[in-house]
C-alpha positions as a Markdown table, in Angstrom:
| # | Residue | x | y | z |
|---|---|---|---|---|
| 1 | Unk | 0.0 | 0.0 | 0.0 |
| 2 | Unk | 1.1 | 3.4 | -0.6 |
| 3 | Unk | 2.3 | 5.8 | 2.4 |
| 4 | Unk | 2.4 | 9.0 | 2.9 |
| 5 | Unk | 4.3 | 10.9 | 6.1 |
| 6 | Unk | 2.0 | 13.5 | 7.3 |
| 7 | Unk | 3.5 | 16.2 | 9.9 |
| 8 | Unk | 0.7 | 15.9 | 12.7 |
| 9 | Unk | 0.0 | 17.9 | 15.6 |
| 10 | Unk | -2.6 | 16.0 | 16.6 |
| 11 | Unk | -5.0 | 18.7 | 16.7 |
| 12 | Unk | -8.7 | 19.1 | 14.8 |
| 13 | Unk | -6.5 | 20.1 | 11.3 |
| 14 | Unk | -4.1 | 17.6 | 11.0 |
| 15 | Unk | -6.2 | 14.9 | 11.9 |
| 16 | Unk | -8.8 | 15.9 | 9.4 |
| 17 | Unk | -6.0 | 16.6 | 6.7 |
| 18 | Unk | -5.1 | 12.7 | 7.5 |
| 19 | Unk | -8.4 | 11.1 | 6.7 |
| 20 | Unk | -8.9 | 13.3 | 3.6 |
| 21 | Unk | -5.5 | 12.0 | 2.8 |
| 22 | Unk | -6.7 | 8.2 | 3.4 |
| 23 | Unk | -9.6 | 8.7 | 1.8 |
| 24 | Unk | -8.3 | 10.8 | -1.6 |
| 25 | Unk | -5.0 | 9.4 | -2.4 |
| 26 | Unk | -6.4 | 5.4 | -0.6 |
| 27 | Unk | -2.9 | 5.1 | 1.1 |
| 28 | Unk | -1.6 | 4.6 | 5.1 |
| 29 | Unk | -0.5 | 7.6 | 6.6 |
| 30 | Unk | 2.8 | 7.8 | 9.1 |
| 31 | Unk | 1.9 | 10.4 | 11.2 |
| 32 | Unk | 5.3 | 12.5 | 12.3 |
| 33 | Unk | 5.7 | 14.7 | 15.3 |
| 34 | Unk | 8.6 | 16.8 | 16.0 |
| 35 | Unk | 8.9 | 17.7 | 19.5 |
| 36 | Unk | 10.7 | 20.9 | 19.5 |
| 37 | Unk | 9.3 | 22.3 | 22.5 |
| 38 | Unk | 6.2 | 23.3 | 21.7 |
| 39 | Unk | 3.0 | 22.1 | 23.6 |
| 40 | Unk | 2.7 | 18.6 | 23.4 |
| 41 | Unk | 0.4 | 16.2 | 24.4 |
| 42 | Unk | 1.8 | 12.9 | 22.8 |
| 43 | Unk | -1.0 | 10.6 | 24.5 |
| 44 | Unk | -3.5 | 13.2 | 22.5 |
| 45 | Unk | -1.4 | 12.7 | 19.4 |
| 46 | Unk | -1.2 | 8.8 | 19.6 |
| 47 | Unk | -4.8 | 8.4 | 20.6 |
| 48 | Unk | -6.2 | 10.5 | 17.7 |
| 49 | Unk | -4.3 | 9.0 | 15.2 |
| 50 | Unk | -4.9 | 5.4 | 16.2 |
| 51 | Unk | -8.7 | 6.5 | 16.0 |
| 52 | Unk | -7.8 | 7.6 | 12.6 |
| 53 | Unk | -6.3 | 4.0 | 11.7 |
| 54 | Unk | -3.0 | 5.2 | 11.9 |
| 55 | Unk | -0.6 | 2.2 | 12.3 |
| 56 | Unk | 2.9 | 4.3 | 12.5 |
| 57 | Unk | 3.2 | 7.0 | 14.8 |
| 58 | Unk | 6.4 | 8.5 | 15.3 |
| 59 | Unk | 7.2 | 11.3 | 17.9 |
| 60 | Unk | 11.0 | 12.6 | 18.1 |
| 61 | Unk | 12.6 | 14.6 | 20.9 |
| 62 | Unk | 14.8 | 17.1 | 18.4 |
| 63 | Unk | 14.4 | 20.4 | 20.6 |
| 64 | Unk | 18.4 | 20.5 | 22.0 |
| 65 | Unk | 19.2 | 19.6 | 17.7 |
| 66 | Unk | 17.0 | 22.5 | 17.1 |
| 67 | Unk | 18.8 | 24.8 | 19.4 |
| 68 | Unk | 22.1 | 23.9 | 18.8 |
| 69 | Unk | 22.0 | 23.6 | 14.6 |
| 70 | Unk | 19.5 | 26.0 | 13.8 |
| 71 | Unk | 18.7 | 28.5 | 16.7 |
| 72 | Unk | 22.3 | 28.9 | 17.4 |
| 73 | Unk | 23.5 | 29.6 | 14.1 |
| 74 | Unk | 21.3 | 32.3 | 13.3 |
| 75 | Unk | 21.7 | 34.1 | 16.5 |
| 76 | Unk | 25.1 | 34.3 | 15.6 |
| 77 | Unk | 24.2 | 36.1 | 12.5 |
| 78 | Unk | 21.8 | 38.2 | 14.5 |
| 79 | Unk | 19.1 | 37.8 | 12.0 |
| 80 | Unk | 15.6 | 39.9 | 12.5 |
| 81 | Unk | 13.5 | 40.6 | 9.8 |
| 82 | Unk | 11.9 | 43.5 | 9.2 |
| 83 | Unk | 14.1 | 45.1 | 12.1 |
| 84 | Unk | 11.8 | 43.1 | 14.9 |
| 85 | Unk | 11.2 | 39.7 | 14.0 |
| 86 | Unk | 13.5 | 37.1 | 15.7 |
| 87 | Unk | 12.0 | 34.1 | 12.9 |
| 88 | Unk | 10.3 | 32.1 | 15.6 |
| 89 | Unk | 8.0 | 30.0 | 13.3 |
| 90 | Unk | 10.7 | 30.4 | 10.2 |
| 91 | Unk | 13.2 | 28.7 | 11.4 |
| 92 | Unk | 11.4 | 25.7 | 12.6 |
| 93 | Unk | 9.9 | 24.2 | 9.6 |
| 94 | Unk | 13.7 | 23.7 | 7.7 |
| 95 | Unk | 14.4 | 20.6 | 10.4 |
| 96 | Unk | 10.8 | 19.4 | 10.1 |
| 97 | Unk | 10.5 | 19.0 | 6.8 |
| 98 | Unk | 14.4 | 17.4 | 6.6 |
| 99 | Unk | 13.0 | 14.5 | 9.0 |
| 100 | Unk | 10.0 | 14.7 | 7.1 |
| 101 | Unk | 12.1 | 13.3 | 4.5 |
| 102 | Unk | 14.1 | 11.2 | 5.7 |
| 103 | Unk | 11.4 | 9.3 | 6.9 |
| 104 | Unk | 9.7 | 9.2 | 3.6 |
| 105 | Unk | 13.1 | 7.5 | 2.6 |
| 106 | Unk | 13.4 | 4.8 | 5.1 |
| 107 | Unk | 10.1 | 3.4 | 5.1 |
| 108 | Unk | 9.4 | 4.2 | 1.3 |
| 109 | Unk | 6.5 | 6.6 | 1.4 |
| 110 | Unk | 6.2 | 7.6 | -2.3 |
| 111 | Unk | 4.8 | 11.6 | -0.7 |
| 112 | Unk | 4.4 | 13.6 | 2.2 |
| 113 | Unk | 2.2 | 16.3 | 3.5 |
| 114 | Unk | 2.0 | 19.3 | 5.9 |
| 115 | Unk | -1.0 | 21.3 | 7.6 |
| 116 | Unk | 0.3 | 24.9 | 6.3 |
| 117 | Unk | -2.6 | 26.9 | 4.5 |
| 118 | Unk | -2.6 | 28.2 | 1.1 |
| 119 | Unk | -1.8 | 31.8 | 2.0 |
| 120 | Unk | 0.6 | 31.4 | 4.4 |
| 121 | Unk | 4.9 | 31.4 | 4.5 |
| 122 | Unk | 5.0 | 27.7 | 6.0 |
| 123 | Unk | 4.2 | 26.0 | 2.9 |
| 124 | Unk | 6.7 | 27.7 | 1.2 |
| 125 | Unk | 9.2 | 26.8 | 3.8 |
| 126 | Unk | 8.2 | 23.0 | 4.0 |
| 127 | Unk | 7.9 | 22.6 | 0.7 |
| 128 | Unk | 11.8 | 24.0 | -0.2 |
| 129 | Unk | 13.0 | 21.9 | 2.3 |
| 130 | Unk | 10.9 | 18.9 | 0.6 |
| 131 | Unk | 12.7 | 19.8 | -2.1 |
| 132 | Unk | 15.9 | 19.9 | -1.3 |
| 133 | Unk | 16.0 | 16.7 | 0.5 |
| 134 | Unk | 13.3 | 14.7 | -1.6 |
| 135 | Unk | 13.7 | 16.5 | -5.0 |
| 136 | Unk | 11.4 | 15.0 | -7.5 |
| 137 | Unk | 11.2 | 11.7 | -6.0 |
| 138 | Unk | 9.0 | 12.5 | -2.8 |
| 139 | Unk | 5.6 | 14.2 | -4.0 |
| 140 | Unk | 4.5 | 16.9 | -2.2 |
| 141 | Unk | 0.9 | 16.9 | -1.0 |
| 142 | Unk | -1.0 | 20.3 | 0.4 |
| 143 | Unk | -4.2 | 19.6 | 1.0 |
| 144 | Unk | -5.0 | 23.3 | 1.7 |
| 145 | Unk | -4.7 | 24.1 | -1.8 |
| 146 | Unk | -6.8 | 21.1 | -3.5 |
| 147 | Unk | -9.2 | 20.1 | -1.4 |
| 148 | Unk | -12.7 | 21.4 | -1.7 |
| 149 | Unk | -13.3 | 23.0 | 1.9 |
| 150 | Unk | -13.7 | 26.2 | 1.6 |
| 151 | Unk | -14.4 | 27.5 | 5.5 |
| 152 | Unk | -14.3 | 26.7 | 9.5 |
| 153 | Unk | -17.9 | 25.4 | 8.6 |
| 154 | Unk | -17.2 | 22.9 | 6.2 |
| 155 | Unk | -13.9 | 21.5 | 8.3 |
| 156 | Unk | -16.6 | 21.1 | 11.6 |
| 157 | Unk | -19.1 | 19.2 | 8.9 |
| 158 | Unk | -15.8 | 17.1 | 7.6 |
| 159 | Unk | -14.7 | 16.1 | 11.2 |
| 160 | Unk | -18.2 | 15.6 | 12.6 |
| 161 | Unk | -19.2 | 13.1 | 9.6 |
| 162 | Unk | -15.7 | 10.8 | 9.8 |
| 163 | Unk | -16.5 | 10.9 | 13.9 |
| 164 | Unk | -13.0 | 13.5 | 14.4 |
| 165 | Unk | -13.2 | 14.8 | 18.2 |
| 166 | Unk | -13.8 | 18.7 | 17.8 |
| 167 | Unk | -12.7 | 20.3 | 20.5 |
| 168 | Unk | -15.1 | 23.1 | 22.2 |
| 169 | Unk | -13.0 | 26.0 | 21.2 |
| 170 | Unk | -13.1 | 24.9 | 17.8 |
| 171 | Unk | -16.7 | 24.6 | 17.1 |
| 172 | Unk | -17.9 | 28.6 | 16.6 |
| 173 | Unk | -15.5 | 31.4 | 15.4 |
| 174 | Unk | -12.2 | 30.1 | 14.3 |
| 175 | Unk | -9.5 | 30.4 | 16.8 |
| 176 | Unk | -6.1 | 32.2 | 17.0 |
| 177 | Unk | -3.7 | 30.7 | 15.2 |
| 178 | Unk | -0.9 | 29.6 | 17.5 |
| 179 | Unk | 2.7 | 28.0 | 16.7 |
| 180 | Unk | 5.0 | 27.3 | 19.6 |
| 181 | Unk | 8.6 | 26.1 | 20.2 |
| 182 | Unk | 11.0 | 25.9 | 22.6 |
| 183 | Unk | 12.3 | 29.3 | 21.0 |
| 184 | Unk | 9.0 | 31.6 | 20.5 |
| 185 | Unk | 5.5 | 31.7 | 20.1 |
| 186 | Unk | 2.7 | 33.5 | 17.6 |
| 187 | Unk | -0.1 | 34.4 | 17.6 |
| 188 | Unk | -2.2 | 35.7 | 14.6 |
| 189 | Unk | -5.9 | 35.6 | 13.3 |
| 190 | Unk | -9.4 | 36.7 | 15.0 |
| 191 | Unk | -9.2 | 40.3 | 16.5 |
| 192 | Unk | -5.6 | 40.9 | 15.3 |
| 193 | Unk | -6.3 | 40.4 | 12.1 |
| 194 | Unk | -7.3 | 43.8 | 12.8 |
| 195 | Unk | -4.2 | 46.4 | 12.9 |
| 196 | Unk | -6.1 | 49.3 | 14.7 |
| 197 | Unk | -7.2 | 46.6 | 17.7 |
| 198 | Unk | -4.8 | 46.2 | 20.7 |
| 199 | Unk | -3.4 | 42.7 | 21.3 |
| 200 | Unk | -5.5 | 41.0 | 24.2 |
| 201 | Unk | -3.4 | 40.4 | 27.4 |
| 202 | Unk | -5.0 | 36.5 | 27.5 |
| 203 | Unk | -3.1 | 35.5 | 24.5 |
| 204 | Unk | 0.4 | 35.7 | 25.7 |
| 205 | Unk | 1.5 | 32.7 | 27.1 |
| 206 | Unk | 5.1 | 32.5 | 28.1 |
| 207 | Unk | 5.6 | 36.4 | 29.6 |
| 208 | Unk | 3.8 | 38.6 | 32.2 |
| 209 | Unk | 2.9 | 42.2 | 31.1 |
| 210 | Unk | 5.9 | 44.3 | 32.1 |
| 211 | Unk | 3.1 | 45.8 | 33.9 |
| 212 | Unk | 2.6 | 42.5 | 36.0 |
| 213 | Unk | 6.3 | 41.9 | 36.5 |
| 214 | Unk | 8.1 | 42.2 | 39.8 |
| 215 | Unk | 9.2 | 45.7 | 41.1 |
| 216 | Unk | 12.7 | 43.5 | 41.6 |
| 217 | Unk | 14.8 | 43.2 | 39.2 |
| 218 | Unk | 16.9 | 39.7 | 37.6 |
| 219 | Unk | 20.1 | 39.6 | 37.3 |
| 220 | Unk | 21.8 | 37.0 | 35.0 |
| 221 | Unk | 25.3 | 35.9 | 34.0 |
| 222 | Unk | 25.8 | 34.0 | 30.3 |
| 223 | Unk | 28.6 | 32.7 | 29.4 |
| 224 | Unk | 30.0 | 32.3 | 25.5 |
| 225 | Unk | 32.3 | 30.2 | 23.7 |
| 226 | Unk | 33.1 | 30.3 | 20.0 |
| 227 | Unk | 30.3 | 32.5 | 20.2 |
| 228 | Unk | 27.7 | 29.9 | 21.1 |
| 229 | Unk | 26.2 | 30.4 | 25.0 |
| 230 | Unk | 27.5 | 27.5 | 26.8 |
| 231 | Unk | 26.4 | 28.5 | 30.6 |
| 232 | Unk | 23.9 | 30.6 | 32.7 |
| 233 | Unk | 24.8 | 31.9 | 36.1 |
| 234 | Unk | 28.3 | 29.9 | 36.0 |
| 235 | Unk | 26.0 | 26.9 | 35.3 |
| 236 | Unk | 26.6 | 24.7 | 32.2 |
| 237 | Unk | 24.1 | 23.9 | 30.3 |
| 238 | Unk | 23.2 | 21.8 | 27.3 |
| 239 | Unk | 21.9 | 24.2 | 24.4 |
| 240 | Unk | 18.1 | 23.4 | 25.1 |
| 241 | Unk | 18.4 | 23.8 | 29.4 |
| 242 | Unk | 20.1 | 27.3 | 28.4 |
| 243 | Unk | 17.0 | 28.2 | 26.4 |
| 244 | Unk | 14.5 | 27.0 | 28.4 |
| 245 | Unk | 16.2 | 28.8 | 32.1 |
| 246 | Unk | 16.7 | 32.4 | 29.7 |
| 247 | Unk | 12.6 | 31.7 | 28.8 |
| 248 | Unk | 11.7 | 31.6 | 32.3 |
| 249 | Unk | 13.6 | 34.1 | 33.5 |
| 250 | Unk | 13.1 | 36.6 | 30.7 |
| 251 | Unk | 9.3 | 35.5 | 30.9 |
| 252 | Unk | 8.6 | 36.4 | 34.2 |
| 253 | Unk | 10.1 | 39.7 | 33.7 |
| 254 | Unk | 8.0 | 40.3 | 30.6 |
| 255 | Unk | 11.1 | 40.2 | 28.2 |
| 256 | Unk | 10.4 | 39.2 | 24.2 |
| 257 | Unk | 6.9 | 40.6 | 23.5 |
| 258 | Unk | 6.5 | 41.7 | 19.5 |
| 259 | Unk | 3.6 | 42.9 | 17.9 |
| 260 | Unk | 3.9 | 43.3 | 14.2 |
| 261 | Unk | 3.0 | 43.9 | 10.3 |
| 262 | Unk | 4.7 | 41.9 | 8.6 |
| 263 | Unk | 5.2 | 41.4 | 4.7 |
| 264 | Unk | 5.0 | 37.5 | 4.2 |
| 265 | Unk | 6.9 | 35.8 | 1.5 |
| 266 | Unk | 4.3 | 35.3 | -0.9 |
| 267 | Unk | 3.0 | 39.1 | -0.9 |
| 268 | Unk | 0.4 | 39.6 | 1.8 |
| 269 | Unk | 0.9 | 41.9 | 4.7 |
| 270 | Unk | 0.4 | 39.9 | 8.5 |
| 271 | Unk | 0.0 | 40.9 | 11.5 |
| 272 | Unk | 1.5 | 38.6 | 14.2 |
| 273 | Unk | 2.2 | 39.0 | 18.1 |
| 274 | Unk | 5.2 | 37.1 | 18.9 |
| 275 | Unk | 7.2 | 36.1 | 22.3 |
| 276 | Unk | 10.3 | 35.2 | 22.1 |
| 277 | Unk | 11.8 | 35.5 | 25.8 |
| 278 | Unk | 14.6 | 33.4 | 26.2 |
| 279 | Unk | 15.4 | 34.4 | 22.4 |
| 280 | Unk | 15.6 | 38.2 | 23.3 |
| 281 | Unk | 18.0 | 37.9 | 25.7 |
| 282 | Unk | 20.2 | 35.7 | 23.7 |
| 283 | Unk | 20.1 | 38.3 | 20.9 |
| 284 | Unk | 21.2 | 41.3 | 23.3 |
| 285 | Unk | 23.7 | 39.3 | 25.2 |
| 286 | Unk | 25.3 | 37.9 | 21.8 |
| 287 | Unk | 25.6 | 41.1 | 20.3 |
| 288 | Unk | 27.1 | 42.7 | 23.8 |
| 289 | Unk | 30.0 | 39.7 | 23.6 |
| 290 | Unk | 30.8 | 40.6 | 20.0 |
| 291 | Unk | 31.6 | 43.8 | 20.8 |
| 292 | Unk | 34.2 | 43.8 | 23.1 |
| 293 | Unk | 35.4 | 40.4 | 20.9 |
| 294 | Unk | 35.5 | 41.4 | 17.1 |
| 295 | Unk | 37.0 | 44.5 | 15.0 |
| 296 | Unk | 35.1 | 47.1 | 13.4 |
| 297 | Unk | 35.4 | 45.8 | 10.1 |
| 298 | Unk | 34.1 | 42.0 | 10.9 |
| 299 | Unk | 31.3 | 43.7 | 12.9 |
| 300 | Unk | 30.0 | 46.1 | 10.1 |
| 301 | Unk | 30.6 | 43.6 | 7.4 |
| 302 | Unk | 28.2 | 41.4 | 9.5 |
| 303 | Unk | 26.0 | 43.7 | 9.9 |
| 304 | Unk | 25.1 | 44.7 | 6.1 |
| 305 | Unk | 24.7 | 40.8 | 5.3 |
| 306 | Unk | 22.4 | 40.3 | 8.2 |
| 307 | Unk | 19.1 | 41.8 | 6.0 |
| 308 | Unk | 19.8 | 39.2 | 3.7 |
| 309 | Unk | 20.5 | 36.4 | 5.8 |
| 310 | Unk | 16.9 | 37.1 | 7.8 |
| 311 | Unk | 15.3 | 37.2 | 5.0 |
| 312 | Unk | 16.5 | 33.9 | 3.5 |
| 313 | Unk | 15.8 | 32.0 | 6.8 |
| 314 | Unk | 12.1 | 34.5 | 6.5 |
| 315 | Unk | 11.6 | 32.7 | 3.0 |
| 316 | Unk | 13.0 | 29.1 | 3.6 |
| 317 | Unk | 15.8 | 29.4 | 2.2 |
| 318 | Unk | 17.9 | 27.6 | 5.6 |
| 319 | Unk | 19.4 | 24.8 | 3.2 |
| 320 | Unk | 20.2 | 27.6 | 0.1 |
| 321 | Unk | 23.6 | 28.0 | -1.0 |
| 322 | Unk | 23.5 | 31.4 | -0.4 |
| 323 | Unk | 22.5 | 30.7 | 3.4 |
| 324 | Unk | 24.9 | 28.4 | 4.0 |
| 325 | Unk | 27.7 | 30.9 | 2.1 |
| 326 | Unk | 26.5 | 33.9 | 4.5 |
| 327 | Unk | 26.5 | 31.3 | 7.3 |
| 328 | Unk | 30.6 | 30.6 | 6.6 |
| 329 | Unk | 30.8 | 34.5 | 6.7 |
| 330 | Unk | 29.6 | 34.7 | 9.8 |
| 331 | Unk | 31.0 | 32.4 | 11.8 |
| 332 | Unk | 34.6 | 33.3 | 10.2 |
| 333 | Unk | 35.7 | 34.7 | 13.7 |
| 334 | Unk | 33.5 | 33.0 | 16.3 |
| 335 | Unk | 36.8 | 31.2 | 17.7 |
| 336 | Unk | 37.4 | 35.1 | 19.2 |
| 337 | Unk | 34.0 | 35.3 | 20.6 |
| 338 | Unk | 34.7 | 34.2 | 24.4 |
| 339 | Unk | 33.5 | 35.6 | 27.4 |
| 340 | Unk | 30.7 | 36.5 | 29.9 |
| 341 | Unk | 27.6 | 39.1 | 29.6 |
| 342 | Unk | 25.5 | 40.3 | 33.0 |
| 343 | Unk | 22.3 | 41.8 | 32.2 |
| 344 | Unk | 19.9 | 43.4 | 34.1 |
| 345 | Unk | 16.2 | 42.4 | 33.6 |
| 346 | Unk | 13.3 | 44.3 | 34.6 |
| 347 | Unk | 9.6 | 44.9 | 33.6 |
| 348 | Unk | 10.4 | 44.3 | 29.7 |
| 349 | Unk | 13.7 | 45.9 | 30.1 |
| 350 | Unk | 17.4 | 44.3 | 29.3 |
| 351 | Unk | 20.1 | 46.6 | 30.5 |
| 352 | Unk | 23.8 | 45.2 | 30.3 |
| 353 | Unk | 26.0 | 45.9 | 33.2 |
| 354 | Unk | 29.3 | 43.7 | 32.0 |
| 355 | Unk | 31.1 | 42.6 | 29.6 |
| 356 | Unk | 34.1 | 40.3 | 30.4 |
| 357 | Unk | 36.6 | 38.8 | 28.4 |
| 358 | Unk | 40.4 | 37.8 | 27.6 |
| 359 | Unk | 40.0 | 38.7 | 24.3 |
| 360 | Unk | 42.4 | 41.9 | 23.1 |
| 361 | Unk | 40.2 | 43.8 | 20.6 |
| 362 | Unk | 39.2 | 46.0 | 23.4 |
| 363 | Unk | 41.7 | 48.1 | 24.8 |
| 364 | Unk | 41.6 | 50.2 | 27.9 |
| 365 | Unk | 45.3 | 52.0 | 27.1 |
| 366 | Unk | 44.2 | 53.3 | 23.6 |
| 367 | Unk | 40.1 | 54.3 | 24.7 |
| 368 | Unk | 41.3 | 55.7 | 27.9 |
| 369 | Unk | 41.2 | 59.6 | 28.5 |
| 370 | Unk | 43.7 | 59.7 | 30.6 |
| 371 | Unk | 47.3 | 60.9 | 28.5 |
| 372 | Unk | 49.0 | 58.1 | 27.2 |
| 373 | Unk | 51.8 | 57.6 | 24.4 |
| 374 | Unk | 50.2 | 54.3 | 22.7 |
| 375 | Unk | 47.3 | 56.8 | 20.3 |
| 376 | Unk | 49.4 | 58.6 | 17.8 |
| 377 | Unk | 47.5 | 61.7 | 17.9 |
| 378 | Unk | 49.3 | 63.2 | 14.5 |
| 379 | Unk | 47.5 | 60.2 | 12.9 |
| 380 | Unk | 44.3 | 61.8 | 13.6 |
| 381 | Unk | 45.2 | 64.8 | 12.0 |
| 382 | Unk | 45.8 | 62.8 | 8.7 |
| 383 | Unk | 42.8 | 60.8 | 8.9 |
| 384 | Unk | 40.6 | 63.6 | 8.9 |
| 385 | Unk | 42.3 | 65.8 | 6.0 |
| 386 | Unk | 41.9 | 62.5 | 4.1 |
| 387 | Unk | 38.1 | 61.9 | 5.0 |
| 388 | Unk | 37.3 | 65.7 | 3.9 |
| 389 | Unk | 38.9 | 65.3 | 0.5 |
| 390 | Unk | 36.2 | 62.6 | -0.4 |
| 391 | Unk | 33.1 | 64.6 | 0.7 |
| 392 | Unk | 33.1 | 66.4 | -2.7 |
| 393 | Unk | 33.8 | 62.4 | -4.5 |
| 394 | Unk | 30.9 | 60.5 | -6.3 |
């Protein structure tokens, strides 16, 4: 029989994109869960798809290979798009749909299938990394643009005549559409779809309103090596503990709330509320430890390819050639990028107070006021006359 690997939640979509699936194409589904922190109830997901006839279930733990070979990588290249967005959602689907794959391959599933909808970036993002991976080999199914359902309505009908659960929030108005991991979470649909309304306070889940947060505030040590975080507090950590103690801590502080119009990939303007707590501070603290690490030139250079590089991992382009170039770029000098950062968190606030490290590029003799013979001042004097002589220069 024919076999497709479906990436299931094990929520009222998925499972009703799994019987249209065993019903339009007649072949067994593998249903495929990748835990990468988000909210998972993997009794739910196993019961629902054995009530669904689903022989193959297969849930994998991947949230500290998530941190450490995607998270990682493009905090080091400090990638935000659109000058806010820390790419949450965008840089999870890349490893989901390079499982997705590989599972196709070693049980010989001639297609597989995700739950994104037609006017949304994730199908672009699985479907390049289906690509890449599975090429023309592995067909690519999306129900969301060929089936016939055209509204909420006709999904409750679907699920209610092949005897799928609906869950009570699902049954009226459609809900907000919510996508977790271990390193952010969104929030879009109902009354932000709106830009003039004000985000609701009930749909954050993973930070207090700065408002809310203690009048005390947090102070927290992290330490880097080759420019990766490697401790919290003096504490070593593996890469997912470090994410998961900065998402508490920043959470409870009200640290890594976003709310934002964004332009999606395929030409429609969103608006999204995002937390990324843990995230945030990782993104301050990383770029605090370069400073004091790196020269000016390797800083600025990184910081004109960064656009690019956010927008490539905004577009799914994680496994391009060009991202993986950029990524080579970046991480050129990260053998220099050692030290520690203490920040200072309070009521949505970071505030660094130190930066240590052995590295030379800083130096207190040459930036101090105080007289000293090691900045030839003369220099100065011919620098300048240089720097007016190209202000009249195309």
């Amino acid at each position: 029989m024919k076999k497709i690997v479906l990436a299931y939640s094990g929520g009222l979509d998925t499972s009703i994109i799994l019987r249209w699936l065993q019903e339009n194409y007649k072949a067994e589904v593998i249903a495929y869960t990748c835990d990468i922190g988000q909210i998972i109830n993997k009794k739910k997901i196993i019961n629902n798809a054995k009530r669904l006839g689903v022989r193959k279930i297969i849930i994998e733990n991947l949230k500290n290979i998530f941190v450490k070979d995607y998270i990682f990588p493009m905090l080091r290249a400090h990638a935000v798009y659109e000058g806010v967005y820390l790419l949450g959602t965008s840089i999870a689907r890349p490893l989901i749909a390079k499982r997705q794959i590989a599972i196709a391959k070693k049980f010989g599933a001639f297609a597989v299938s995700h739950g994104a909808t037609g006017k949304g970036n994730d199908q672009v993002r699985f479907e390049l990394g289906y690509s890449y991976f599975g090429g023309k080999r592995i067909k690519v199914i999306a129900p969301w643009r060929e089936w016939k359902l055209q509204s909420r309505a006709d999904l409750i009908k679907y699920a209610k005549k092949n005897k799928i659960p609906i869950p009570k929030d699902k049954k009226g108005a459609p809900p907000f559409s919510v996508d977790d991991n271990i390193f952010h979470t969104s929030t879009e649909g109902k009354v932000l779809e709106n830009p003039r309304n004000s985000a609701p306070e009930f749909i954050f889940q993973r930070t207090i309103s700065p408002e809310k947060a203690p009048n005390k505030n947090t102070r927290v040590k992290i330490s880097f090596r080759n420019s990766d975080p490697v401790a919290v507090n003096g504490k070593k950590l593996s890469p997912e503990k470090i994410l998961e103690k900065l998402n508490f801590l920043a959470g409870k502080n009200g640290i890594g709330r976003v709310d934002l119009v964004e332009n999606r990939f395929i030409g429609i303007k969103s608006r999204g509320v995002y937390e990324t707590p843990g995230g945030t501070i990782l993104y301050k603290a990383h770029r605090a430890i370069e400073s004091v690490t790196l020269d000016k030139k390797t800083v600025h250079e990184k910081e004109r390819v960064m656009p690019e590089y956010a927008e490539l991992v905004y577009n799914g382009y994680w496994f391009s050639k060009k991202r993986l170039k950029l990524q080579k770029f970046i991480d050129k000098n990260r053998n220099q990028v050692n030290g520690e950062i203490i920040l200072n968190l309070y009521k949505g606030n970071i505030t660094i107070l130190s930066r240590r490290t052995k590295n030379k590029a800083y130096s207190l003799k040459k930036v101090s006021f105080e007289e000293n013979k090691t900045f030839n001042k003369r220099k100065v004097e011919n620098f300048i006359k240089f720097h007016s002589k190209q202000l009249n220069k195309d």
